[in-house]
N, C-alpha and C positions, 0 to 999 in steps of 0.2 A: 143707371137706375139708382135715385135715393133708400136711403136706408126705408124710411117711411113706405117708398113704393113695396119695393121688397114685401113689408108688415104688411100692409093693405091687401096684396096678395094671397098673404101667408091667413090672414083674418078671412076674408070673402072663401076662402076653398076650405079653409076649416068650417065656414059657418055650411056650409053644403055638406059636411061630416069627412072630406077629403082627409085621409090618414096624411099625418106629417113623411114621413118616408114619400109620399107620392106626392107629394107637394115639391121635396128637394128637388124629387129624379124628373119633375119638370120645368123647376129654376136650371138647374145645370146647363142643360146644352141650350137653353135662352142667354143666359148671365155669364156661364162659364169662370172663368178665374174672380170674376165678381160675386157668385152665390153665395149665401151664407153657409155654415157649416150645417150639416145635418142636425147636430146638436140646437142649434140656434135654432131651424127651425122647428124642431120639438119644441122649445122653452118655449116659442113664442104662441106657437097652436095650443100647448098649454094653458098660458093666459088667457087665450079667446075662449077658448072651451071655460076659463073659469069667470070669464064675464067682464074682461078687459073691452072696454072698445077703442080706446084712442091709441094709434099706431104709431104717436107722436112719444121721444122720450119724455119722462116725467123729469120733473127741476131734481136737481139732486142736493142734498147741504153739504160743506164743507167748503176748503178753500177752494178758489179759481182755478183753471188749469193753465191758467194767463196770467202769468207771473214776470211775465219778461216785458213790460209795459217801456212806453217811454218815460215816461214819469220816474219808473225804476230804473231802468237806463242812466237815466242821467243821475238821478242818486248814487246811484254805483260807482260812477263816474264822475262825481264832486266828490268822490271819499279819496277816490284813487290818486285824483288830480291835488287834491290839499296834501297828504300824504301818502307818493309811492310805495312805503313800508307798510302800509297799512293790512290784515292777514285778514282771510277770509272770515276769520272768527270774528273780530272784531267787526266787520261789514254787517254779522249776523247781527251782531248787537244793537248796533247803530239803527237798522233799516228794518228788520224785523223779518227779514227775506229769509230762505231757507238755504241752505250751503250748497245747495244742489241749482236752484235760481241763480245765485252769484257765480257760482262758478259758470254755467252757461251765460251767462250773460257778461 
């Protein structure tokens, strides 16, 4: 079950006034190691009750969580390749990638 399903669920049984607590205790033994956490579903019966309707996540700003591109790849990989000595700090400079990106990639 999608995350979205999940919410859709969590939305239509709140909108019937279904308390979150008896929302979970009937995802569980449907979903099982899949359900959300109770918590979760409070936050989210919360938003319904405050007039949320779209079950979809909203865009978020900041950077990507997809850093590890090919594009970067190979950048990373033309640094290394022109100069084996070349230190991670210095890749940071060059590529503007985060130390934590280069180093996994």
């Amino acid at each position: 079950m999608t995350k979205e399903n999940f919410r859709f669920y969590i939305k239509v049984r709140t909108a019937l006034n279904i308390p979150a607590r008896i929302i979970y205790d009937e995802l569980c033994p449907v979903c099982g190691d899949q359900a959300h956490a109770l918590r979760t579903v409070e936050w989210w019966s919360k938003l319904f009750r405050e007039g949320r309707e779209d079950a979809e996540d909203e865009e978020r700003l900041g950077r990507s969580i997809t850093e590890t591109t090919s594009e970067n790849i190979e950048q990373v990989r033309s640094l290394i390749n022109d100069n084996p000595h070349i230190t991670i700090q210095e890749m940071e400079v060059q590529t503007g990638l985060s130390h934590g990106t280069i180093h996994r990639i």
